[in-house]
C-alpha positions as CSV (number, residue, x, y, z in Angstrom):
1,X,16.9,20.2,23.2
2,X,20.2,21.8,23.0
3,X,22.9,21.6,20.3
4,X,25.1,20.0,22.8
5,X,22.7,17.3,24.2
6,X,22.2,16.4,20.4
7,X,26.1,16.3,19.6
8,X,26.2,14.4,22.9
9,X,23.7,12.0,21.7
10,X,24.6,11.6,18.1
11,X,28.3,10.4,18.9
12,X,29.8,7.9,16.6
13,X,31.9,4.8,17.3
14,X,31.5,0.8,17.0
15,X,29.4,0.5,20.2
16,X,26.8,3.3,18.5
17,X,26.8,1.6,15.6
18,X,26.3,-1.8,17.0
19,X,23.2,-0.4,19.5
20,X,21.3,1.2,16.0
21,X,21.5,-2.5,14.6
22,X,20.1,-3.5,17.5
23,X,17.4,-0.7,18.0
24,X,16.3,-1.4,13.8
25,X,16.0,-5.0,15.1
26,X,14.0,-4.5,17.4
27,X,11.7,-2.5,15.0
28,X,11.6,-5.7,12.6
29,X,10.4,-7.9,15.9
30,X,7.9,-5.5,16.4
31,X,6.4,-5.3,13.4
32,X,6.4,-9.6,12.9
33,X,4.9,-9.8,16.0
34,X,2.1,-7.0,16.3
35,X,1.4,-6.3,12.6
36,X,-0.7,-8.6,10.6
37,X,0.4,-7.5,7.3
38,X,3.9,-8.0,8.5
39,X,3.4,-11.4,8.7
40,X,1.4,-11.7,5.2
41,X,4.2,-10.1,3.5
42,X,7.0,-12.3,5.2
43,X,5.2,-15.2,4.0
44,X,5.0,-13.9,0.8
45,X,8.3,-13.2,0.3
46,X,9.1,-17.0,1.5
47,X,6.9,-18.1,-1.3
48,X,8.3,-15.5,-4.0
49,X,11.7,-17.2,-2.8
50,X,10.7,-21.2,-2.9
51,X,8.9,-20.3,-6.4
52,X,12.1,-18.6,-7.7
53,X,14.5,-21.3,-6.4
54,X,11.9,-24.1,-8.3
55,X,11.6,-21.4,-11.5
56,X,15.7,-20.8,-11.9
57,X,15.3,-17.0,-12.0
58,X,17.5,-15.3,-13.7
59,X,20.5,-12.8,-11.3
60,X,17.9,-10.0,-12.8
61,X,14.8,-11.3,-12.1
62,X,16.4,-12.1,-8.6
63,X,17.3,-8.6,-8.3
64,X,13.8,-7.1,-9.3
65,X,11.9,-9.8,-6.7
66,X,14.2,-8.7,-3.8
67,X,14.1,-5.3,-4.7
68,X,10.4,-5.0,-4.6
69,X,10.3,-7.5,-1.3
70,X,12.5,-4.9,0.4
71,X,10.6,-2.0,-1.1
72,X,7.2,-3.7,0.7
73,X,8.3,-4.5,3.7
74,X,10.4,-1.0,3.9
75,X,7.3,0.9,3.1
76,X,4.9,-1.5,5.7
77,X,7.5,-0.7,8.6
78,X,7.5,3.6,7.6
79,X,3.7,3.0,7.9
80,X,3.7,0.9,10.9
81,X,5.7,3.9,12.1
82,X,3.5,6.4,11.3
83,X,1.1,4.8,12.9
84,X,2.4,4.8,15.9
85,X,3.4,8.1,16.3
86,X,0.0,9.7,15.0
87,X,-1.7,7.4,18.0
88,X,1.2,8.9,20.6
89,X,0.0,12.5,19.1
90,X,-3.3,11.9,18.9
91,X,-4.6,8.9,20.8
92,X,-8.7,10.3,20.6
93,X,-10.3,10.0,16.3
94,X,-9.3,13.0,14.5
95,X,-10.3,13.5,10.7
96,X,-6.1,14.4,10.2
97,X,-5.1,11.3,11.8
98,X,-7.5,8.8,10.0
99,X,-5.7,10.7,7.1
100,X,-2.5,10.1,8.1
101,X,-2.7,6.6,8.8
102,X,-5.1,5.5,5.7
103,X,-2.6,7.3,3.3
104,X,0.5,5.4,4.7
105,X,-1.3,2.2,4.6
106,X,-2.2,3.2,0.6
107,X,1.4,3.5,-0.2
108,X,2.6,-0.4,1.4
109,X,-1.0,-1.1,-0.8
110,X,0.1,0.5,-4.1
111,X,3.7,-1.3,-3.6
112,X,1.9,-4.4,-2.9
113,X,0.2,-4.3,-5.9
114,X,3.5,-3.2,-7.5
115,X,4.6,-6.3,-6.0
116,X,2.1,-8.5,-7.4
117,X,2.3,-7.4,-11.0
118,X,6.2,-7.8,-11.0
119,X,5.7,-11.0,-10.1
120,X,2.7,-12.3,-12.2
121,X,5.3,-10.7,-15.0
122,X,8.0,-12.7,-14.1
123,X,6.8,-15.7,-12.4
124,X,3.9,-16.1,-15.4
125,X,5.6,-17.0,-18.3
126,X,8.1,-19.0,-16.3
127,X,5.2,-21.2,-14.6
128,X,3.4,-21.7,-18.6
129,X,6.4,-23.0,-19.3
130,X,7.1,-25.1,-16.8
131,X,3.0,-26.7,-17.0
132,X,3.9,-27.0,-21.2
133,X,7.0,-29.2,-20.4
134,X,5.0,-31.2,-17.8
135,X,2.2,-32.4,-20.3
């Protein structure tokens, strides 16, 4: 590709900008739709959101909880993404592109479990409490 086909392609202007918001949809419907884990952590998040709303978290713990819900969901679409293009590159097994795929699905794992122990730290003591006031 030349430098003016990219220029050409890389223009900038409300219509552009509307079409990429569009396109990054369209990568969010994807994922829902074809990727089981996708759907695991949407319902997740739902729940994080219903138990924070119930617990009255505080504006920081709100802030950690979606920070970490985007941080999974980012990381599950990058690897959804990967995916995809080691399977355009190579569509037959290859050692390199079992490697490819199983490490991006270890790093939406290790945020998961990120995920998990932010919220057994906040969500914890919160629930204790809630259990000691109810008996």
């Amino acid at each position: 590709m030349d430098m003016e086909s990219r220029d050409e392609l890389k223009k900038r202007g409300i219509k552009r900008l509307v079409k990429s918001f569009g396109y990054a949809l369209d990568g969010l419907v994807y994922a829902f739709k074809y990727e089981q884990n996708m759907v695991v952590h949407i319902i997740s998040m739902v729940l994080a959101i219903i138990l924070g709303i119930i617990l009255d978290l505080s504006s920081f713990e709100w802030l950690l909880v979606f920070l970490i819900i985007g941080l999974v969901v980012a990381t599950e679409l990058i690897n959804t993404s990967i995916e995809a293009v080691v399977d355009l590159i190579s569509p037959n097994k290859h050692p390199l592109a079992k490697i490819a795929k199983d490490t991006a699905a270890a790093a939406v794992m290790v945020f998961a479990i990120v995920a998990i122990l932010i919220g057994v730290f906040i969500y914890l003591p919160k629930i204790i409490n809630l259990i000691g006031e109810l008996l």
